[in-house]
C-alpha positions as CSV (number, residue, x, y, z in Angstrom):
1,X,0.0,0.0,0.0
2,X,1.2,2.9,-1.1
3,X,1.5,6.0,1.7
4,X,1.3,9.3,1.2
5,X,3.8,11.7,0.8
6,X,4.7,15.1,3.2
7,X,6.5,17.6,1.9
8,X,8.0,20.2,4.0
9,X,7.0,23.9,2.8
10,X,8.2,27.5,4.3
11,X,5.9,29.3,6.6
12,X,5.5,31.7,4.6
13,X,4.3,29.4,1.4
14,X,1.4,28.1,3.7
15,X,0.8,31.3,4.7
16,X,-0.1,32.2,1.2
17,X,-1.7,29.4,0.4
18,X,-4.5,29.3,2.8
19,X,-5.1,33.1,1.8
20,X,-5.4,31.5,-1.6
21,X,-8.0,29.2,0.2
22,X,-6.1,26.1,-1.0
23,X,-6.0,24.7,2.4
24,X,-8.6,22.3,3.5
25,X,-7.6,20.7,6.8
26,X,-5.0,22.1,9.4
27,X,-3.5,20.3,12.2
28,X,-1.7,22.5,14.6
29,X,1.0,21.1,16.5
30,X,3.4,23.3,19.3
31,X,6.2,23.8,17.1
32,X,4.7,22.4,13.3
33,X,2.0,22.3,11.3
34,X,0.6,19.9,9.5
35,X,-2.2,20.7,6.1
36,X,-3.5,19.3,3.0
37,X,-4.9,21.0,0.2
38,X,-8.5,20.9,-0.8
39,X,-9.2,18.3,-3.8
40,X,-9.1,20.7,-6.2
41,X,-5.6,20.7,-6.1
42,X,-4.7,17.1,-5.2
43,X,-5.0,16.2,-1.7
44,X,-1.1,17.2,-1.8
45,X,0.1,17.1,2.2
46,X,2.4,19.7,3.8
47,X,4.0,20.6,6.8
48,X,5.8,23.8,8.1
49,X,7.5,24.8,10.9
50,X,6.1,27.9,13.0
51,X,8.9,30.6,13.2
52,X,10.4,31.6,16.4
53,X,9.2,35.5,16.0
54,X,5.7,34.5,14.9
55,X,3.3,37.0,16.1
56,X,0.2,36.4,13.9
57,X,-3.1,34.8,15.2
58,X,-3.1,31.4,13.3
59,X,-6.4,30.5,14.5
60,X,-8.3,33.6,13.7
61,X,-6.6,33.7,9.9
62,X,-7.9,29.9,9.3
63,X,-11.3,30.7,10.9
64,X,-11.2,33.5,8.2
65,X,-10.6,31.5,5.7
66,X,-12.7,28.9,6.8
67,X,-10.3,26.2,6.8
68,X,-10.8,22.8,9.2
69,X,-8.9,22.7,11.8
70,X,-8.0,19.1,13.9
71,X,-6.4,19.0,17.3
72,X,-3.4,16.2,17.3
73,X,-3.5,13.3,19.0
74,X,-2.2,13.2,22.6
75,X,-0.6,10.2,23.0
76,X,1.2,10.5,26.4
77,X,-0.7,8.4,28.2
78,X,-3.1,8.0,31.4
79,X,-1.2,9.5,33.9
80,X,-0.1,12.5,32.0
81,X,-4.5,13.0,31.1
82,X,-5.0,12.3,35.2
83,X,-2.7,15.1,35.7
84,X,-3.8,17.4,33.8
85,X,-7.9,16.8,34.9
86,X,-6.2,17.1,38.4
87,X,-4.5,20.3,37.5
88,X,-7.7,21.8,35.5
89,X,-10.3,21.0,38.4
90,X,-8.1,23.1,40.4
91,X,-7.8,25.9,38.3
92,X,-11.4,25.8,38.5
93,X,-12.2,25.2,41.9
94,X,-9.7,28.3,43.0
95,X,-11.3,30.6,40.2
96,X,-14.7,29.8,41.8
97,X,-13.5,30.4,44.9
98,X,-12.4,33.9,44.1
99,X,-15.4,35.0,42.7
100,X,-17.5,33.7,45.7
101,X,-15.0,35.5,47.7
102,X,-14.9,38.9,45.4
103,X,-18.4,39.3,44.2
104,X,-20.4,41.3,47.1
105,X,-19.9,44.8,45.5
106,X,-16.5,44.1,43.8
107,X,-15.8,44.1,40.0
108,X,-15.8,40.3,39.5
109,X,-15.0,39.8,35.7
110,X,-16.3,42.7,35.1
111,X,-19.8,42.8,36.6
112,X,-19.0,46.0,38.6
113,X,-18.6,47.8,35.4
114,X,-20.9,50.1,33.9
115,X,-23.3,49.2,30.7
116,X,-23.8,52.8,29.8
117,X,-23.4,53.5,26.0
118,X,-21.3,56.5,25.3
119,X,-22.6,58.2,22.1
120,X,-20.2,60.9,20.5
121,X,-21.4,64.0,19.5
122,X,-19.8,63.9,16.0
123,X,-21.4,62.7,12.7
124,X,-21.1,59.1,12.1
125,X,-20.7,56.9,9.0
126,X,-23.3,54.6,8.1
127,X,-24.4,52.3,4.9
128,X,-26.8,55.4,4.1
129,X,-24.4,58.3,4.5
130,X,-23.5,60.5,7.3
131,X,-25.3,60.5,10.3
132,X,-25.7,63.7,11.9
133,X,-26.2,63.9,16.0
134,X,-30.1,64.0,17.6
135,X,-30.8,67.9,17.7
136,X,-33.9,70.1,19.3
137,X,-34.6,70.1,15.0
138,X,-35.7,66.4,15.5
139,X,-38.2,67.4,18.2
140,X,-41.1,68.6,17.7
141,X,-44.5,68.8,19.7
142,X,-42.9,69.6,23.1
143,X,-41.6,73.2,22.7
144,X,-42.1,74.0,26.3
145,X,-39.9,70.9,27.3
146,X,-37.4,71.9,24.9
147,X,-37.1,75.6,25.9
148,X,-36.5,74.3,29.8
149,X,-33.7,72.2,28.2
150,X,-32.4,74.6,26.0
151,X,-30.6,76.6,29.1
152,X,-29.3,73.0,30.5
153,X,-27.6,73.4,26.4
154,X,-25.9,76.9,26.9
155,X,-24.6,75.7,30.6
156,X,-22.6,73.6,28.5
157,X,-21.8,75.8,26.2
158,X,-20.9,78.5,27.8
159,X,-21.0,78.0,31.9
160,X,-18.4,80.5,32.5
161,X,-21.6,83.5,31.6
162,X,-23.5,81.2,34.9
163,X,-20.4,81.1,37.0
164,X,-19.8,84.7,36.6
165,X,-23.3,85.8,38.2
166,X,-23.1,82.9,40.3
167,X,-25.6,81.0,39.5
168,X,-25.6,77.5,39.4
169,X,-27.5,74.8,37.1
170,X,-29.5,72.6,38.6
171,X,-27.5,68.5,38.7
172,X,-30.5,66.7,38.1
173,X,-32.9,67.1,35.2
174,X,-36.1,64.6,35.4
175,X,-38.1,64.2,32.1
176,X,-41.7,63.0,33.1
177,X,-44.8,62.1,30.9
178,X,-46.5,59.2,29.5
179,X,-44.7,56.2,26.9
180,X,-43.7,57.3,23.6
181,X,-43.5,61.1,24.1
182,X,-40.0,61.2,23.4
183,X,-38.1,62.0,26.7
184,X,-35.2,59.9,25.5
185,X,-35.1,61.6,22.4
186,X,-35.1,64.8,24.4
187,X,-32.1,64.0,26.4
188,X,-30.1,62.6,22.9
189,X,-31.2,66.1,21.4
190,X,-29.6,68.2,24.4
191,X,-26.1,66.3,24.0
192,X,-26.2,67.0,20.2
193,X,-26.9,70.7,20.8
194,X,-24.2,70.9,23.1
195,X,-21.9,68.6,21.2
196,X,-20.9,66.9,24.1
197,X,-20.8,62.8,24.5
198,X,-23.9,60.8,25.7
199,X,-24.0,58.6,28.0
200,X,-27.4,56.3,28.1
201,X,-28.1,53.7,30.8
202,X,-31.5,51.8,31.4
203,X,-31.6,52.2,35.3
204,X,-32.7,48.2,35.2
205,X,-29.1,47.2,33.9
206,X,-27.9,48.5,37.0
207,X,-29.0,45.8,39.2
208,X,-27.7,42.1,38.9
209,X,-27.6,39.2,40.8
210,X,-24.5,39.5,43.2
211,X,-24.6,42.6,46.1
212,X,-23.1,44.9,45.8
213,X,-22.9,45.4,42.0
214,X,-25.1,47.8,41.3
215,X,-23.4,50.5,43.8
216,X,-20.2,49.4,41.8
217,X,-21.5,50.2,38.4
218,X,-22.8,53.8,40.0
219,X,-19.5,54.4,41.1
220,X,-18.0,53.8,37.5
221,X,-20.6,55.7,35.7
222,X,-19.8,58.3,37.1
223,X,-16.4,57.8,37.3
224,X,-16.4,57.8,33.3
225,X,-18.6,60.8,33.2
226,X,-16.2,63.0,34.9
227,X,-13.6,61.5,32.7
228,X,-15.8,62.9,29.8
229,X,-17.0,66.2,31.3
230,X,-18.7,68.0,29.9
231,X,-21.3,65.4,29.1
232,X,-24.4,64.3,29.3
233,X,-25.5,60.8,31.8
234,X,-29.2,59.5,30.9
235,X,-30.7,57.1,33.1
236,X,-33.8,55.9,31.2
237,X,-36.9,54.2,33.8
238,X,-35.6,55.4,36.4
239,X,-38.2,54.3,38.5
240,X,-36.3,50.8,38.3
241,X,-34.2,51.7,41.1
242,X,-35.5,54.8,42.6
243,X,-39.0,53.6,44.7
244,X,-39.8,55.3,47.6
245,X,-37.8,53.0,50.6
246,X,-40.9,53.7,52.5
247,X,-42.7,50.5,53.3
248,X,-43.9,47.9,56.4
249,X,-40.9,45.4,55.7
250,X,-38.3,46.2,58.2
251,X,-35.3,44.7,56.7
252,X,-35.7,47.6,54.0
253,X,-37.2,45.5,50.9
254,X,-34.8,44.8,48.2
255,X,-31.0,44.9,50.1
256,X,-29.6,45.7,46.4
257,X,-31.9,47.8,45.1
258,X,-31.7,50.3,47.7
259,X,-27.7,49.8,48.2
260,X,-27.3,50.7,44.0
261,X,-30.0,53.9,44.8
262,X,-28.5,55.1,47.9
263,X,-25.0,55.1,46.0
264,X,-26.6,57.0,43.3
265,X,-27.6,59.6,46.1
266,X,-24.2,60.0,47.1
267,X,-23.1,60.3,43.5
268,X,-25.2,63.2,43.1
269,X,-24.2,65.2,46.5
270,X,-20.5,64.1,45.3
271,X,-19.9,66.0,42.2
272,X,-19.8,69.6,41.8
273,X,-22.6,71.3,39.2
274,X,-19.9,73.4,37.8
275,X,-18.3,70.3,36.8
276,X,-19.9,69.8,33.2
277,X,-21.8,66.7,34.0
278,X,-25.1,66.5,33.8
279,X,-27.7,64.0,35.1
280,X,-31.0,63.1,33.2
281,X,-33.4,61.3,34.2
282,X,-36.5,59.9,32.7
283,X,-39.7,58.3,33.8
284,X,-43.2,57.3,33.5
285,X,-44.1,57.1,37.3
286,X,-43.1,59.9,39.3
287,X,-45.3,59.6,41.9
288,X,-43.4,56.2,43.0
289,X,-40.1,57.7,43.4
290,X,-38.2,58.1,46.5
291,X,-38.3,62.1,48.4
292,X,-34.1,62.0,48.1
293,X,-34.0,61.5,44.2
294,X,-36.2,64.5,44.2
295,X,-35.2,66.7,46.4
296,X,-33.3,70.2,45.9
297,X,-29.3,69.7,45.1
298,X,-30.4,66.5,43.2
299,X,-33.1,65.8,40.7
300,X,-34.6,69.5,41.4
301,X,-35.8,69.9,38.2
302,X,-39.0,68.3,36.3
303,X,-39.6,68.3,32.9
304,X,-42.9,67.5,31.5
305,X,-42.9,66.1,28.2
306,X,-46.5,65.1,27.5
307,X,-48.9,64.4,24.9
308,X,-48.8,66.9,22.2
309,X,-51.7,69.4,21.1
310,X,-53.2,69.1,17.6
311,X,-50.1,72.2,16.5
312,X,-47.5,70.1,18.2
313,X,-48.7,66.8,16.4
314,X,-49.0,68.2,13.1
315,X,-45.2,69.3,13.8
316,X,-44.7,65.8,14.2
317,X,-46.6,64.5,11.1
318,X,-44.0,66.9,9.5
319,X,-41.3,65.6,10.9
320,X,-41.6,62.2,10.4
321,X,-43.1,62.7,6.8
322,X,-40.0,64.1,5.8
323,X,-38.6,60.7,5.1
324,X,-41.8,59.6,3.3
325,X,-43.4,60.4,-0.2
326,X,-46.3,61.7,0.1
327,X,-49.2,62.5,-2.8
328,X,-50.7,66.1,-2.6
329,X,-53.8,65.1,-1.4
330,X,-52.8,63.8,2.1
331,X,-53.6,66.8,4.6
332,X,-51.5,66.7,7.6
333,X,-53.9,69.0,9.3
334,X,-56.7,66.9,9.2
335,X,-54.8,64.0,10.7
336,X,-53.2,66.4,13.5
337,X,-56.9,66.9,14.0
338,X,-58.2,63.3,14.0
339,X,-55.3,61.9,16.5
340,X,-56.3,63.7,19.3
341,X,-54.5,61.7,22.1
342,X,-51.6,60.1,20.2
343,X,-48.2,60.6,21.3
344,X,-45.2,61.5,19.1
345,X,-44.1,57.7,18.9
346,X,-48.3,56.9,17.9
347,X,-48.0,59.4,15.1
348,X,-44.6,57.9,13.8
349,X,-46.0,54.6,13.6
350,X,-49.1,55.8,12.0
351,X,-47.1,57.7,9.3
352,X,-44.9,54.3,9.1
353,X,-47.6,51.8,9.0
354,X,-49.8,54.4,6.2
355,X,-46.5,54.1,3.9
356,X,-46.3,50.1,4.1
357,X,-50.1,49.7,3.3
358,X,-49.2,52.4,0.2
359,X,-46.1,50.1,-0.7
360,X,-48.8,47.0,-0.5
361,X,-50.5,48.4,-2.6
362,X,-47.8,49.6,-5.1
363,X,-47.8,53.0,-5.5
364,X,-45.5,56.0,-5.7
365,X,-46.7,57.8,-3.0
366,X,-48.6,57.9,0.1
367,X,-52.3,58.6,-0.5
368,X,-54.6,60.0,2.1
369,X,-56.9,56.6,2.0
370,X,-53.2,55.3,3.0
371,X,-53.4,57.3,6.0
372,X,-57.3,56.6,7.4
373,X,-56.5,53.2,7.1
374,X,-53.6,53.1,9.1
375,X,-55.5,55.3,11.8
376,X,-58.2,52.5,12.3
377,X,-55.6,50.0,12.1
378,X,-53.7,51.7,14.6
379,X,-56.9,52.9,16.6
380,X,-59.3,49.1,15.9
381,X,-56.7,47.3,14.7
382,X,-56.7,44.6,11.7
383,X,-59.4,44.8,9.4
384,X,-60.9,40.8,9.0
385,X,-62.5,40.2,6.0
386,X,-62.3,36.4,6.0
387,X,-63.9,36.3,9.1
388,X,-67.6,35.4,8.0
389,X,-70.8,36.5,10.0
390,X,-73.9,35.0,10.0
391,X,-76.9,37.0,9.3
392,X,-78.3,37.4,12.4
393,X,-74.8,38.1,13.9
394,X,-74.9,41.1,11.4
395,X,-77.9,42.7,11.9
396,X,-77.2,42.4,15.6
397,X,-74.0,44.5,14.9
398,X,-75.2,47.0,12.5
399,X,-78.3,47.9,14.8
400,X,-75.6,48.1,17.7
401,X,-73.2,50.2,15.7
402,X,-76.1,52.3,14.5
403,X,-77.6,52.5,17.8
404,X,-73.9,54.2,19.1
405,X,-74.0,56.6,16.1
406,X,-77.4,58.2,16.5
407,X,-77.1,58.7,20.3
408,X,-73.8,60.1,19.9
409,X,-74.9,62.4,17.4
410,X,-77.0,64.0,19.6
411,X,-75.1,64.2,22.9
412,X,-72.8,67.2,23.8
413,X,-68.9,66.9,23.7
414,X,-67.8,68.0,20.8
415,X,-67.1,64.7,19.0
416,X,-68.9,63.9,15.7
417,X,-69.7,60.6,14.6
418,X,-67.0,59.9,11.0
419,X,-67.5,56.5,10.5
420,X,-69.4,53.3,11.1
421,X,-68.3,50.0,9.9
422,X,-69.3,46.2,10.9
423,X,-66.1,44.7,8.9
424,X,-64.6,43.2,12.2
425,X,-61.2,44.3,13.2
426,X,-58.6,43.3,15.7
427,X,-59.1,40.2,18.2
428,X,-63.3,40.7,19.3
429,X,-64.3,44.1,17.9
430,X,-67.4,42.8,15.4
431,X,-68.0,46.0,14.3
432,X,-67.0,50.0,15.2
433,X,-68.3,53.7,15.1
434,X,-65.1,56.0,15.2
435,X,-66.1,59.2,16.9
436,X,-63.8,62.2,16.1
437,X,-63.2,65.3,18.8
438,X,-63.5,68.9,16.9
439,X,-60.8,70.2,19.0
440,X,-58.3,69.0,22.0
441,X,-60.4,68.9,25.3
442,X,-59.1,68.9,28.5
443,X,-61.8,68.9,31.1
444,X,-65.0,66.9,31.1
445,X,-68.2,69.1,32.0
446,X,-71.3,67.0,34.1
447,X,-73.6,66.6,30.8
448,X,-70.7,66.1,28.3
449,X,-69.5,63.4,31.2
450,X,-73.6,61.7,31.0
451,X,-73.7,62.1,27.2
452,X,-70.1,60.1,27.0
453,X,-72.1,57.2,29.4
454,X,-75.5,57.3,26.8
455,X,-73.8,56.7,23.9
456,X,-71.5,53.7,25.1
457,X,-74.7,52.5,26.2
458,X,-76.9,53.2,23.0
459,X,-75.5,49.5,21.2
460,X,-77.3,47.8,23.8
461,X,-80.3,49.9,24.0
462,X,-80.9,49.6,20.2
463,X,-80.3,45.7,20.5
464,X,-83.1,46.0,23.1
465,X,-85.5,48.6,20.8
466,X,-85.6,46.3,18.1
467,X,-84.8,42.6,18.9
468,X,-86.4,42.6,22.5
469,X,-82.8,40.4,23.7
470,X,-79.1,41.6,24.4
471,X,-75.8,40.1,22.8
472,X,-72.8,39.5,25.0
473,X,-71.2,42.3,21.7
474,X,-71.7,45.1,24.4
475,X,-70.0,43.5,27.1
476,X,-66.4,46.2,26.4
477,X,-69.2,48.9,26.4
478,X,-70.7,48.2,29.9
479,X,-67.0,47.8,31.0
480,X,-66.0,51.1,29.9
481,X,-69.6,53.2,30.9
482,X,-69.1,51.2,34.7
483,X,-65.6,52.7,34.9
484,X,-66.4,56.0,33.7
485,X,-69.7,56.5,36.1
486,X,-67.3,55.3,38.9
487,X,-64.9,57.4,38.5
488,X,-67.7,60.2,38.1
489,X,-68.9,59.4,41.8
490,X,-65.5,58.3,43.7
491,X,-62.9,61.1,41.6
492,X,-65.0,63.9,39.7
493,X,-67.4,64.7,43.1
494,X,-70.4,64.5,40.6
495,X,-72.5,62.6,42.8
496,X,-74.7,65.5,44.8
497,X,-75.6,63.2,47.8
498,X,-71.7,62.8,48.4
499,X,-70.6,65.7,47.1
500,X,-67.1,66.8,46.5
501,X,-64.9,64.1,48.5
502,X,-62.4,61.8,46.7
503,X,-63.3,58.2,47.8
504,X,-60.2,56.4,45.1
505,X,-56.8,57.2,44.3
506,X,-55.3,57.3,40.8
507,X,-52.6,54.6,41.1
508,X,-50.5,56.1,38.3
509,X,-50.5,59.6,36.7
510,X,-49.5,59.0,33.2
511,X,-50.1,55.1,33.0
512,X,-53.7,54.6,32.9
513,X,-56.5,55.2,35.1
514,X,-56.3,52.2,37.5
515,X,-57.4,53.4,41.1
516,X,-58.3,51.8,44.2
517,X,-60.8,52.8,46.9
518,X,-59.9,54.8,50.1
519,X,-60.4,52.9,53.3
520,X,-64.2,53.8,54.3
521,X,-67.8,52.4,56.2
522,X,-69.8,50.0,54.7
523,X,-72.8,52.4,54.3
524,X,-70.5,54.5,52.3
525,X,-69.7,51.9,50.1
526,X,-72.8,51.0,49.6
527,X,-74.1,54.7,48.9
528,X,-71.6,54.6,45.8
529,X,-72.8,51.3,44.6
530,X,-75.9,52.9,44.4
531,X,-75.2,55.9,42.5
532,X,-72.6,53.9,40.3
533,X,-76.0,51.9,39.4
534,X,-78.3,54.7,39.3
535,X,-76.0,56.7,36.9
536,X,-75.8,53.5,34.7
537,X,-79.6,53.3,34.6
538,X,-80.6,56.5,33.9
539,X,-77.9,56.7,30.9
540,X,-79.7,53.5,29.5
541,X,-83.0,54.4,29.9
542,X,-82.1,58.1,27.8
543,X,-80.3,55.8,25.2
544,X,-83.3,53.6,24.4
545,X,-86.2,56.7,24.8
546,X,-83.7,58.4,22.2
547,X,-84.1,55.4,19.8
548,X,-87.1,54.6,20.2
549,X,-88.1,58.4,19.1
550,X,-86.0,57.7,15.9
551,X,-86.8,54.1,15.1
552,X,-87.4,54.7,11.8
553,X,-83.7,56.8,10.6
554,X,-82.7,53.5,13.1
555,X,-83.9,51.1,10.4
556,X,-83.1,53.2,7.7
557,X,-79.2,53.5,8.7
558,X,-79.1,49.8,9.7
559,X,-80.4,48.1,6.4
560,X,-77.9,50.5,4.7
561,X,-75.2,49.9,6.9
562,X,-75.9,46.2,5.9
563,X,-75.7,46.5,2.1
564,X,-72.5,48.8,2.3
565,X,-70.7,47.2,5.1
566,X,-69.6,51.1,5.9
567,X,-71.2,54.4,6.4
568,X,-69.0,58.1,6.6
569,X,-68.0,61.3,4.8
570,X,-71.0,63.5,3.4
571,X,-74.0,60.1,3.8
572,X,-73.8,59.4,7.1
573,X,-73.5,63.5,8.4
574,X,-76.7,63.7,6.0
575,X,-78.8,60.7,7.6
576,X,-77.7,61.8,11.4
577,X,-79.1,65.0,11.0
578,X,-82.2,63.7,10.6
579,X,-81.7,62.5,14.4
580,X,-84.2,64.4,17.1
581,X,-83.9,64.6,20.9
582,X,-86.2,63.8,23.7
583,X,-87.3,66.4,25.8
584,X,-86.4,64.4,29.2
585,X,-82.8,64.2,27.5
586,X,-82.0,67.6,27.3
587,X,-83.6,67.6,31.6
588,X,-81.1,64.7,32.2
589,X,-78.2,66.3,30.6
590,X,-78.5,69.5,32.1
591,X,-79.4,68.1,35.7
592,X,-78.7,64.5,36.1
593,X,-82.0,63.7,36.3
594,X,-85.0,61.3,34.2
595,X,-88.9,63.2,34.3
């Protein structure tokens, strides 16, 4: 049998040759190593001879090159592989031993460092181009928030102007508001105008699992910011670690929690405000956080950044068009008008999710059809054709959606009634009437507050008006017209036999509405109940006397509803001025009462 042949080669020539990706297998030995080529060129074997002075990573250049490589066999025996298992589990046991030993608040392979990402001010390269830094011309909505900030920016820029009158900047900046209104964006915008680095943390990736490390990764962001000064240190959610250490458990809660927050108090007292650092914070629960963070000398400052007005959202709709194409006939007014409530980041994904239904649909440009879409996707979410309704199921929506529309129509708010459809959408929504506020309202008057409760309850009364039976399709309607006639008796101080005495407490200001009842007597309880139910009632019995006066334009809009699938624009404002009003509504409205 016929053996192969080895020749020997210099290191340079194999060098070359698996650049030339030649080389198929590599086995590397201490001092030699052995190759063969790839079949291509013959299966011809090798071997070279590593030189003294070699410096380059052979490993790295095969894995580059994707060549194989084999480990040699070890061929000195048992006793040499008993050795070096014996050696090896010791290696390990000591190196376990150390970081049991080093891990309560020391920087155990690293976990005492800080995650913070540093962000330079200057423009960087990307696939697209040049990337310019966040600036105040990227914000828009928010203009008070920005002209607080905007002094925080010529600190920076010129703080010898503050130290000369003496004043000082505050060390703390805290950004509050609700999700999405672009607080983070703020704080990236401030370092860009001040062309200084940014330094973002999440206050969540301060805490791990040893004690100790959180405190240790304060201490180095900080230590890094000074480093960097003048610059900017953003602690996103900064509730994560900053909860009030009030509370009945008398070991203080969460040991590392409150060790990495009280280390980020003494942070705060520990560096100078002239020093060119500044701290921002951000988050969505205020209320929660503990008296210290807020205090003056450290967080003294709050910044609210909340939802815009209809000027501030149509600034938006302009920014975030810019990178869109849009046809001539979208009117960013009218959808600044139609989005009362959306945030900045609602409004980006609308203008985002109008441009994918427009590419869908393969057009040049954004349309404004692209754009109503999108806001009842956004608003009712996925329109579901496929999903088939039986008859009955149908004309028990369209009566229910018609019912909503005509009683809406005639209650006060300032809303008008745009659009009915009973094309389902999203996960249980059958069918939907899309009422749109004429301007941005800010307070809820008593009869606006009633009218709002009718017409939630108007699908159900029209279900009762003509079929003589309920569905279970209003059960999201008695949900929402319970909470709001709670809220009416136990927040608002509506209910006259109570009058004005807060009986809940909002549990968060800017996320949601959940509240819980104050401690109080049974009979008290019970008096709400009462008025809850009575509210409820009277609302229902207005919603069906207001159908039952316009049965006919009921039955007209319904069998119409059914053929089309959709009413809106210039038809449906047509058919609900027909609607007329009950005299006992207009008593109700005004005083709370049925006669």
């Amino acid at each position: 049998m016929k053996t192969a042949t080895i020749s020997h080669v210099t290191f340079g020539t194999f060098l070359e040759q698996v650049k030339a990706q030649k080389v198929q297998r590599v086995t590397l030995r201490p001092e030699r190593i052995d190759y063969i080529l790839k079949p291509d060129f013959g299966f011809k074997r090798f071997y070279t001879t590593r030189p003294a002075d070699n410096t380059d990573d052979i490993p790295a250049l095969l894995r580059r090159y994707q060549v194989d490589v084999v480990a040699p066999v070890d061929n000195t025996g048992a006793v040499a592989g008993l050795m070096a298992l014996l050696l090896s589990s010791g290696a390990l046991m000591g190196t376990l031993a150390w970081l049991l030993k080093t891990s309560p608040g020391a920087d155990a392979m690293g976990t005492g460092k800080t995650k913070a990402r540093t962000y330079s001010p200057t423009p960087t390269r990307t696939r697209q181009g040049e990337k310019t830094a966040v600036t105040f011309a990227d914000v828009a909505g928010v203009d008070e928030a920005k002209q607080e900030l905007k002094e925080v920016v010529d600190f920076l820029k010129d703080g010898a102007k503050y130290r000369k009158i003496g004043a000082k900047l505050p060390k703390g900046v805290l950004l509050v508001g609700p999700p999405g209104t672009g607080k983070t964006l703020l704080a990236k915008a401030v370092a860009g105008e001040a062309n200084v680095p940014f330094l973002s943390v999440a206050a969540s990736e301060f805490v791990e699992l040893y004690v100790g490390v959180g405190a240790s990764r304060v201490r180095d962001l900080f230590n890094k910011a000074k480093k960097l000064a003048p610059c900017i240190v953003f602690i996103d959610e900064l509730d994560a670690i900053g909860k009030s250490r009030s509370g009945g458990n008398p070991n203080g809660g969460n040991d590392e929690r409150e060790q990495t927050l009280n280390q980020l108090l003494t942070e705060m007292d520990g560096f100078d405000g002239d020093s060119g650092v500044i701290l921002i914070g951000a988050t969505n629960r205020p209320e929660i956080l503990d008296p210290a963070l807020k205090r003056a000398g450290r967080f003294d400052r709050q910044v609210l950044v909340d939802r815009p007005d209809r000027s501030g959202r149509l600034e938006i709709l302009k920014v975030h068009a810019q990178g869109v194409l849009v046809a001539k006939d979208v009117d960013l007014g009218a959808i600044a008008t139609q989005t009362s409530g959306f945030t900045g980041a609602d409004l980006a994904n609308l203008i985002n999710e109008a441009a994918l239904l427009a590419a869908r649909h393969n057009r040049q440009a954004v349309i404004m059809a692209d754009f109503r879409e999108a806001m009842e996707r956004v608003v009712a979410g996925l329109e579901l054709r496929s999903r088939i309704l039986s008859p009955i199921e149908r004309k028990t929506v369209a009566y229910h959606e018609v019912g909503h529309a005509i009683v809406g129509a005639l209650m006060p708010g300032g809303t008008q009634v745009s659009k009915i459809s009973i094309v389902p959408r999203g996960k249980g929504a059958l069918g939907y009437t899309m009422q749109t506020p004429e301007e941005d309202r800010y307070l809820m008057l008593e009869d606006e507050l009633r009218g709002q409760l009718a017409t939630l309850l108007g699908g159900r009364a029209a279900e009762e008006v003509v079929f003589g039976k309920v569905s279970s399709g209003a059960s999201d309607d008695i949900q929402k017209a319970t909470d709001l006639a709670e809220r009416a008796v136990t927040q608002y101080g509506m209910a006259p036999d109570l009058g004005p005495i807060a009986f809940a407490k909002t549990q968060s200001e800017f996320l949601g509405s959940d509240t819980t009842r104050r401690p109080m007597s049974g009979e008290v309880a019970a008096e709400i109940d009462r008025l809850v139910k009575q509210s409820i009632h009277q609302a229902h019995g207005v919603a069906k006397s207001v159908l039952m006066l316009n049965r006919d334009l009921l039955d007209s809009m319904a069998q119409t509803l059914l053929t089309e699938d959709v009413l809106e624009g210039d038809q449906l404002k047509a058919m609900l001025t027909q609607a007329r009003s009950p005299v006992n509504t207009q008593i109700w409205l005004a005083k709370g009462r049925v006669v």
